[in-house]
N, C-alpha and C positions, 0 to 999 in steps of 0.2 A: 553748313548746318542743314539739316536734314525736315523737311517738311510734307506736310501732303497739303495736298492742293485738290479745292470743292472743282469737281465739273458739272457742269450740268447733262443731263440724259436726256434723252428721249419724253421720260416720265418727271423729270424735274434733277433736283440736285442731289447728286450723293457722292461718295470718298472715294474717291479712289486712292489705291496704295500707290501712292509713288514715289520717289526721293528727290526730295526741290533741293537746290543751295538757296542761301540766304538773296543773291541777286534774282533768281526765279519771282520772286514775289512782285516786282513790277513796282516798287514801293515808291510813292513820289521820293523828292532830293530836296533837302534842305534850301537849298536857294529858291527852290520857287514855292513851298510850302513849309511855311513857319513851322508849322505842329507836326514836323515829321517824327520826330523823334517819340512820340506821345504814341501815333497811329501805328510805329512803328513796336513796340512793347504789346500793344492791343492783341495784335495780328500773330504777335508770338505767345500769348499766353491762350491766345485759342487754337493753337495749333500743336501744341503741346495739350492738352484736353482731347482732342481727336486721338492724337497719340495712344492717351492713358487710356480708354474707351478701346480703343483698336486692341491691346494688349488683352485686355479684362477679356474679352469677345473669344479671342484666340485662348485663353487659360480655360474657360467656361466650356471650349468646346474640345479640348483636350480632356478634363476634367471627365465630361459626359461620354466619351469615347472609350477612356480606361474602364469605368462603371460598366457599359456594353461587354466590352472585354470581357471581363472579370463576373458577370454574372453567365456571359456565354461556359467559359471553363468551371464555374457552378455545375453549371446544370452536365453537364459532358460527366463530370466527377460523379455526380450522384446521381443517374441514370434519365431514364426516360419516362418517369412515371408523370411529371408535373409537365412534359412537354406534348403526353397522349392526352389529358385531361385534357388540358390546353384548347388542342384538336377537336377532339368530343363535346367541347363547351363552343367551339365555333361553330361545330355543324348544326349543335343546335338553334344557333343562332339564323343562321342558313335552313334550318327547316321552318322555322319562324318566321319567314320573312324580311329578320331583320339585316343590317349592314354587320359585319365584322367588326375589330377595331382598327385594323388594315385599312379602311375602306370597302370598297364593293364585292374584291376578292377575298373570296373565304380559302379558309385551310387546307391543303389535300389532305385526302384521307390516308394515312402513314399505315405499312401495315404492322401488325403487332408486333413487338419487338419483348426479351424477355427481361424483365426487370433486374436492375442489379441489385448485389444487397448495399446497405445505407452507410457510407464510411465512419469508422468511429460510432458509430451507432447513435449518429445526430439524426435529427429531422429536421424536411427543408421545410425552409421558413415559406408561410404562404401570408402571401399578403391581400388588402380588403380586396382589391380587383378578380381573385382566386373564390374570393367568403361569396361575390356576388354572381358569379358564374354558378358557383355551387349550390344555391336559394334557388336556380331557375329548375333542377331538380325536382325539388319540392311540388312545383307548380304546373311543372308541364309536363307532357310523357316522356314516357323513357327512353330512349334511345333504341332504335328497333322493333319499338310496339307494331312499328308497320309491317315490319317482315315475317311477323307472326300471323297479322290480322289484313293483308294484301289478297286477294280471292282471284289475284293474276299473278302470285306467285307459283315459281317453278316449285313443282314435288321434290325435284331432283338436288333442290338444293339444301345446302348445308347451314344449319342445323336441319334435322328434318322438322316437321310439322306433327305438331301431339296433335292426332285425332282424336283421342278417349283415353282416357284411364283406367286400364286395366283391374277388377278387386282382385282381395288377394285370395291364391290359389294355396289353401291349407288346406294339410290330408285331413279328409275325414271317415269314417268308422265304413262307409263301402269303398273308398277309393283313393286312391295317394297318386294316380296318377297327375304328369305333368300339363299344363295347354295346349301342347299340342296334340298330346294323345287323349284329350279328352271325350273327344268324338270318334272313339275308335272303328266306325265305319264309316270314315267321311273318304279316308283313300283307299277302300278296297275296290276291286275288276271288278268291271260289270259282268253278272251271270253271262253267260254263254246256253242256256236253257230259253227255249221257246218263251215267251212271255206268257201267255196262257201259262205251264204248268207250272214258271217260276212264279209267278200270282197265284196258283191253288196252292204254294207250299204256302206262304203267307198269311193271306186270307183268309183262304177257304174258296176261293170265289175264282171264275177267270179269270175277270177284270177288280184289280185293287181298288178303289172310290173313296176318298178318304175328305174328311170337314180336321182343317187344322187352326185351332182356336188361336189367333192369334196375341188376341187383345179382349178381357173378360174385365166389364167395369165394375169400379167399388171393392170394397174389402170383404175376406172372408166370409162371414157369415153370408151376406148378398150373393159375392160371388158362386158358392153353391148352390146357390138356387137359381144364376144363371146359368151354369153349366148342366143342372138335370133340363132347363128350355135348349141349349144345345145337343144332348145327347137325343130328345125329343127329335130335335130338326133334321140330325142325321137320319135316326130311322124313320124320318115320313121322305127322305130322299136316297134313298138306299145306299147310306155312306156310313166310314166308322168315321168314327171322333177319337182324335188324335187327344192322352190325358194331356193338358196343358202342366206347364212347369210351374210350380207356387215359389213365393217365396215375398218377402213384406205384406203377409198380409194378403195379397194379388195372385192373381193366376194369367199366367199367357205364355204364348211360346218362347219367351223373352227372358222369362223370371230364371233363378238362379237355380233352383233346385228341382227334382225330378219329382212327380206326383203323389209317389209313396211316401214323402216327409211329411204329408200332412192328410193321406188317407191313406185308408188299407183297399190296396188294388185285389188282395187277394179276394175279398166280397164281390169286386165288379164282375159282369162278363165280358171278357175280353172275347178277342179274334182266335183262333187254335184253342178253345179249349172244349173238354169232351161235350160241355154241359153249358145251355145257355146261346141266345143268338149272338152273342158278337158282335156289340155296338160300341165297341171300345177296342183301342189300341195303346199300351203302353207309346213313350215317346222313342226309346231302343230300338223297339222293333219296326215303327217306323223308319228311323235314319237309317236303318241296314236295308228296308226296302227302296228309301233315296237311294241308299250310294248302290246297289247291287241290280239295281232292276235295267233290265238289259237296252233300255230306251231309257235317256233323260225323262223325266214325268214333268209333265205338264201344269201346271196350275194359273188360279186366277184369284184375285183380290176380292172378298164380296165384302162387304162392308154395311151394316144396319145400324141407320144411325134411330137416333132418340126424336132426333127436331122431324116436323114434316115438312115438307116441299113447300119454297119459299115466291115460287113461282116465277123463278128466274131461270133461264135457262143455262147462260155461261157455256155454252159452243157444246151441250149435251145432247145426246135422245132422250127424251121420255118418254118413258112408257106407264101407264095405269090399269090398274086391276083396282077397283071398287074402293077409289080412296088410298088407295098403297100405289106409290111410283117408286120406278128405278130409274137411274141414270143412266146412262153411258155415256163416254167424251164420244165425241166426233173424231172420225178417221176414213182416211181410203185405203181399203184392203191391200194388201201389197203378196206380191213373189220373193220368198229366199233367192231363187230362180235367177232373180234379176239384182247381181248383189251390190248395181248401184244406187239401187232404192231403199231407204230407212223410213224409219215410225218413229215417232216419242211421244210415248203416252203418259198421260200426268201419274203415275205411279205412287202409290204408298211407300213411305217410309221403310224400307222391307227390312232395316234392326236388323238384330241378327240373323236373321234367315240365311245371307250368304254363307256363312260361318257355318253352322250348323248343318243346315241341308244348299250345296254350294249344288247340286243338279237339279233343284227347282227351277223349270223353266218359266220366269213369267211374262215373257213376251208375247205368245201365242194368242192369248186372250185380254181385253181390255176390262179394266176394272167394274164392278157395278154396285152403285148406291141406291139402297133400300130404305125409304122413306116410310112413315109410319103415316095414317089417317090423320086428317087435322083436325077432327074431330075428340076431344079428348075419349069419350064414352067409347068410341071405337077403338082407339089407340087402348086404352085399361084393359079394354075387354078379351083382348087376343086377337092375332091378324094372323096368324101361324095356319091356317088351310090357304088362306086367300096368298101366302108368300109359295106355300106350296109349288102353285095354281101357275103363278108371275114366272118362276124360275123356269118351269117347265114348258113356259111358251116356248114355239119357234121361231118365231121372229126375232126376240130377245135373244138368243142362241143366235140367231146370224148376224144382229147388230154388234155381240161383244168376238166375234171371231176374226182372227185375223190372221188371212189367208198367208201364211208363210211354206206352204211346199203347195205346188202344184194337184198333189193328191188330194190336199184339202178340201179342191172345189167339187171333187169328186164323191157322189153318195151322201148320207146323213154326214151331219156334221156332229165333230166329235165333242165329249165331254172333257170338260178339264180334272186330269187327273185327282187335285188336290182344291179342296177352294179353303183359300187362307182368311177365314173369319175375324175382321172385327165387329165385336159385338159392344154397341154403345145403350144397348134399353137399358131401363130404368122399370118397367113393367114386363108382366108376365109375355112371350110373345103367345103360347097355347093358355088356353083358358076352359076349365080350369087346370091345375098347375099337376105337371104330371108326380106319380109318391114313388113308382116305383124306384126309378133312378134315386130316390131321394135317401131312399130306405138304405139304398149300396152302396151309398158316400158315408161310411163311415169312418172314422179317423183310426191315425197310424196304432198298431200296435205297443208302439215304443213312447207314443204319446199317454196313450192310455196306462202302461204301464205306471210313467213318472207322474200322472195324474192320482192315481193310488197311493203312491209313496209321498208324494205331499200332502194328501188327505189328511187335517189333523184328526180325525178319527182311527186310523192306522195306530195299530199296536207301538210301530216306531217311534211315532210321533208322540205317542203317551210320555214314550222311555227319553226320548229327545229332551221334550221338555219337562219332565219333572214330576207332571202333575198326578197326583195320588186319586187316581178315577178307580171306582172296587171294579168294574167290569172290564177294564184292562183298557177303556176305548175313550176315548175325548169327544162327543156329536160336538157341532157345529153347525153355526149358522152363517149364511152368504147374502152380502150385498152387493146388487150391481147397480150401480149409478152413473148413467152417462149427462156428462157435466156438461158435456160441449152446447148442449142446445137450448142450455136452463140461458135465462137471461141473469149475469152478474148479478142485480142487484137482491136477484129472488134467492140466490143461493144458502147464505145465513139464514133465514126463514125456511129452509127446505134442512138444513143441517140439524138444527133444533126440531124440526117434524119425525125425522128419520132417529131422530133419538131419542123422542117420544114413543115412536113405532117399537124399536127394540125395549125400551123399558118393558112396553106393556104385554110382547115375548114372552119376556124371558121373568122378568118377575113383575104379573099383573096385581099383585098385593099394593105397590107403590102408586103404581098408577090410579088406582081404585081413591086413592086420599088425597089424592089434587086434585083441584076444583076448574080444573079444564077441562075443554069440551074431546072427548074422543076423537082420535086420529081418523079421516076418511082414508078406507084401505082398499077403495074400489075403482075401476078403470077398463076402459072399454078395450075389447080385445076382438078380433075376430070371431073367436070361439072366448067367451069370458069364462076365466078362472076367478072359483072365489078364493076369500083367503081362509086360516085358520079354523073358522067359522063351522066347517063343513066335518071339523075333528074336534069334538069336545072333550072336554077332564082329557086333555095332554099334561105331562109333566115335564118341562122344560126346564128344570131345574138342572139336567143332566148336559145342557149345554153351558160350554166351557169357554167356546171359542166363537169369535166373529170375525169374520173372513172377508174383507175389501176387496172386490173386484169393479175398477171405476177405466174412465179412460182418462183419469188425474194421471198427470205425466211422473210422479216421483212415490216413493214408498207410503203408503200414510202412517206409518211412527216417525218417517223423517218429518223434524221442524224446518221451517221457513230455511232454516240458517244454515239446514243440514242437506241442501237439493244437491244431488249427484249429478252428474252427465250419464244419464242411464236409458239406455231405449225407451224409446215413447209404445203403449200399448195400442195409440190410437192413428194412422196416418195422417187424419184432420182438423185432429187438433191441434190448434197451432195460436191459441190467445189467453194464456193466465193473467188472470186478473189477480186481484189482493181479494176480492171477497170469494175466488176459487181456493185463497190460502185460508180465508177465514172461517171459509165453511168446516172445512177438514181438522181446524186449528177447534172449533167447535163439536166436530165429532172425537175427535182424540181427547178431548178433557173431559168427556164422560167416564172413558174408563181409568183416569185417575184414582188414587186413593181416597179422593173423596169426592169421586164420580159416584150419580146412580147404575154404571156397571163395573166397578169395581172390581168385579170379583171377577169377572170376564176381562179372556185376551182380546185384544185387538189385533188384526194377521192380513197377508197379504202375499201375492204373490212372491216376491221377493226375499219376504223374510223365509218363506218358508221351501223358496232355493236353496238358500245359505246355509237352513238347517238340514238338508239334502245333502248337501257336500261335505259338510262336515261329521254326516252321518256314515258317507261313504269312505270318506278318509278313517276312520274310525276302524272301520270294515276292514280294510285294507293296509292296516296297521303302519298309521302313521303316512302311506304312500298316496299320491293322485290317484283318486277314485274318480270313472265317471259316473254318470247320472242315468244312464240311457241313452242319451241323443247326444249330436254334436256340438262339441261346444260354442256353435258359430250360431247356432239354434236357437240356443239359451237367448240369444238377442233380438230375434227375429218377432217382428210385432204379432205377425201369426198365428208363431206357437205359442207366444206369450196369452194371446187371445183365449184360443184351443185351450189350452190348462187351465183359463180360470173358467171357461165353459165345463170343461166336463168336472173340475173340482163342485161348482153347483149344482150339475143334476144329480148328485148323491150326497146334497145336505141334506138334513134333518128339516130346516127350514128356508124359507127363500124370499128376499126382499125385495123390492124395484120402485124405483121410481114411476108416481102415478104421473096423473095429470096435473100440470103444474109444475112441475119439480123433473119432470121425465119425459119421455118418447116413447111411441111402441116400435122399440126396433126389431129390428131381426134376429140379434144378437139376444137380447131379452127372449121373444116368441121361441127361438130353438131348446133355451132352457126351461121352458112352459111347457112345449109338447111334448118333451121328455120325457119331464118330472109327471106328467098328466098320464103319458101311457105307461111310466111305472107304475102309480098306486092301481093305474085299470089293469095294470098284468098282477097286481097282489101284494105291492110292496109295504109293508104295515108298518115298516119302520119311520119312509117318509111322513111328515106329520102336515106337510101344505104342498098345496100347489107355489100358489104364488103368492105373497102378501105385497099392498101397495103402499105408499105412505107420498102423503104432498096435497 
């Protein structure tokens, strides 16, 4: 009979397998122990128990081994998709910190392999330990977020690395060219002509000297008037000004579009023409004198901020001229000569510059920041001789030079060809503020164009919409109201004032019978325009139309419910409120049916696109008509700007927010002095300068 027999271990007692006969067991013998037979039964029914235990163990473990099996030939059958997860839910584990469920060793990393298709068209079953691997997804990063965001990773490696996103490059009405031929003088020979007379073909001049605007702060309307204080600063340092590129609104060497999209150059005086000094440069004929001028050109960073000098130095020179400091970083002049000596100067951001002009050298010369008085009265008042003054020291000039050819130390030291402007004021820098330049920036022809054509006053516009006018023409009245700066809660109160104002317009017979006080229509202005006042016995009645021009981000016929994803007209505004909706919600129910303007449209820039296009489609019999301008244009905060500016200096009348309700911006003031030197050139149609309301 077959038994196992306890031994005891090392560690105490446990089974071993072994095969006893029934004499093995050592069992006392009846004659000298009565109760043999008793102890003798005991001893067999616990060993038979060990038995039945030992079998169960060995089935159990067979059992679990088939399972293994058979889930192994699973997965083999139905590919490798649940065995990569697998992997990928372990390294994260491993980037975690944490253990595996291996223990300490984690997963190699397998390399991809191509998935099979799914037999029978089952799906493998995932179980909860897969659900919870899968939740750490949700919570943690993704899987390689590092290898995109590593700033010690290889260039060379694969995937490559997205530096920028590219916009998109659709033809438009000058040019269908591709990106790389965009700049099509970026790879032509450099001249082979003397430098002097390839500079007089250019120029004019021996020596070329050019100011390239790099950076122009604030939006349109501002920005022109920084650029006529740059075109200033060129000619009081005998440099042209390179036209910066517009485009959102902005100007700088950076923006998307070339200068003619939103002025007419042909007004400027440029460089080569018969007539005029030549304080200006297209941006073409710059890049062709980059890429073609027989010497890399030279340039340097000058940079004019807003803030004054904080009185810290940060490893710079300072230098002062009567309340005005520049910077310079600290450096020791060095030799090309000697080419195992380098510099690193803290450098600007230079954007596109490579791209565009890729032969601007700006090593040669060290950056220099232009600080403004910290005196505000000084700072308002202009510092533009005393910057003069600064730039043209010597010493300054030998502090920003860096001696990179031996020739350098020889003779005067040189000028840098190019000085790449950023301009950060906020005030005038000459004082006062120069007209001429101001006079030459005027806007595109194709602007002005489509500014006519959506005039509701235009004969089109009559036939567009309908209205039976005997004189063939619709007048029109324009509001501009910038929201941004009103306080939320004034806004409703300002909505109902401005609809008071037009009541009393356009039909002051109503207003005359309500027992409220007259709208105040007066606000301080540099130069104060009155309103209406100044023109008596007008008859307004012939106005049809009211014209919204706001920096309200959506149509105003569209309701709350009805907002578009539609170019914003303003780049700063950036916070609607509900009482921004309620104000507007309050000017649009006036001209309901049973508004007090009822009888008057309400119009805006938008609408009166739509009826542009579809006037042109018309035109064109049934086929895409354009407008004028591009149709990437049509978006652009800019021109959207530009059209409701020049749509208002040829209303009839003109409304603005005063004090209270308004700002005196810039945008407002350009349609002021307009409208002011039409009626003083004879214009008898216009019937106001400017009306306030608030």
């Amino acid at each position: 009979m077959l038994r196992s027999r306890p031994r005891r271990s090392e560690n105490g007692l446990s089974w071993k397998d072994e095969e006893l006969e029934d004499s093995d067991l050592d069992l006392p013998t009846s004659s000298t122990h009565p109760g043999t037979p008793l102890r003798r039964s005991s001893w067999t029914a616990q060993a038979s128990t060990r038995r039945r235990t030992r079998n169960a163990y060995v089935l159990l473990s067979s059992l679990c081994l088939s399972c293994l099996c058979t889930t192994i030939l699973i997965l083999r059958l139905r590919g490798s998709a649940i065995v990569e997860h697998v992997a990928a839910s372990s390294k994260i584990f491993h980037q975690l910190g944490a253990k595996t469920p291996s223990g300490n060793a984690s997963i190699p990393e397998e390399p991809r392999k191509n998935i099979q298709p799914l037999p029978n068209g089952k799906l493998p079953v995932v179980d909860r330990s897969i659900l919870q691997k899968l939740a750490l997804l949700e919570t943690e990063p993704e899987p390689g977020y590092e290898r995109y965001h590593n700033p010690s990773r290889s260039l060379n490696a694969w995937p490559p690395l997205v530096t920028h996103i590219p916009e998109s490059n659709l033809p438009t009405s000058n040019t269908s060219l591709s990106p790389s031929q965009q700049f099509q003088f970026q790879h032509s020979p450099p001249s082979t002509l003397p430098l002097p007379l390839f500079s007089q073909g250019i120029c004019g001049r021996p020596a070329c000297l050019f100011i390239l605007p790099f950076r122009v702060p604030e939006q349109e309307s501002k920005a022109r008037l920084h650029l006529s204080q740059i075109l200033e600063l060129g000619s009081r340092l005998g440099r042209i000004v390179v036209l910066p590129g517009v485009g959102k609104s902005r100007m700088g060497a950076c923006a998307r579009w070339d200068f003619g999209h939103y002025y007419d150059i042909g007004k400027m005086s440029l460089v080569g023409e018969e007539h005029g000094a030549g304080t200006a440069i297209d941006a073409e004929t710059f890049r062709l004198w980059t890429s073609t001028r027989p010497e890399p050109p030279n340039a340097q960073f000058l940079s004019i901020e807003a803030r004054p000098f904080s009185g810290t130095l940060e490893n710079n020179t300072i230098f002062g001229e009567q309340g005005l400091t520049a910077e310079i970083p600290a450096f020791t002049p060095i030799s090309l000569s000697n080419t195992s000596e380098t510099i690193s100067l803290p450098l600007p951001d230079p954007r596109c510059l490579p791209l565009k002009y890729p032969r601007l050298d700006l090593r040669r010369f060290a950056p220099i920041t232009i600080r403004p008085p910290s005196r505000g009265k000084e700072r308002k008042g202009g510092f533009g001789d005393k910057l003069e003054h600064l730039l043209g020291r010597e010493d300054i000039k030998i502090a920003a030079h860096i001696h990179q050819h031996d020739e350098d130390t020889k003779g005067d030291i040189p000028e840098p060809d190019v000085l790449v402007l950023s301009y950060d004021l906020r005030h005038p820098l000459f004082a006062p503020s120069p007209t001429t330049s101001l006079e030459e920036l005027e806007y595109a022809p194709a602007l002005k164009t489509l500014a006519t054509r959506l005039n509701p006053s235009s004969a089109a516009a009559a036939r567009s919409d309908g209205m039976t006018d005997t004189g063939g023409n619709s007048d029109y009245l324009v509001i501009h109201w910038r929201m941004e700066t009103v306080p939320p809660e004034d806004l409703p109160l300002c909505a109902e004032k401005l609809v008071g104002t037009l009541v009393g317009l356009l039909h002051p017979q109503d207003l005359s019978a309500q027992e409220s006080e007259p709208v105040s229509t007066y606000a301080d202005w540099d130069r104060e325009e009155r309103g209406p006042g100044e023109f008596p016995a007008q008859d307004n009645s012939t106005i049809r139309t009211v014209w919204f021009a706001s920096d309200y981000p959506y149509p105003v016929t569209s309701s709350a419910t009805e907002f578009e994803d539609l170019p914003r007209k303003s780049g700063t505004f950036r916070n609607l409120t509900p009482e921004h909706v309620s104000a507007i919600a309050i000017l649009r129910s006036a001209f309901l049916p049973d508004g007090p303007l009822q009888d008057t449209k309400l119009t805006g820039l938008k609408e009166q696109l739509e009826r542009v296009r579809d006037l042109a489609l018309v035109e064109n019999n049934g086929k895409s008509g354009g407008i004028g301008i591009d149709g990437e244009m049509v978006d652009d905060a800019g021109v959207l700007g530009i059209l409701d500016k020049l749509v208002a200096m040829d209303a009839k009348l003109f409304v603005s927010g005063g004090k209270g309700c308004g700002r005196v911006s810039s945008f407002t003031k350009q349609i002021v002095d307009s409208r002011a030197a039409s009626i003083q050139g004879g214009d008898v149609e216009m019937r106001n300068v400017v009306q306030y309301f608030g």
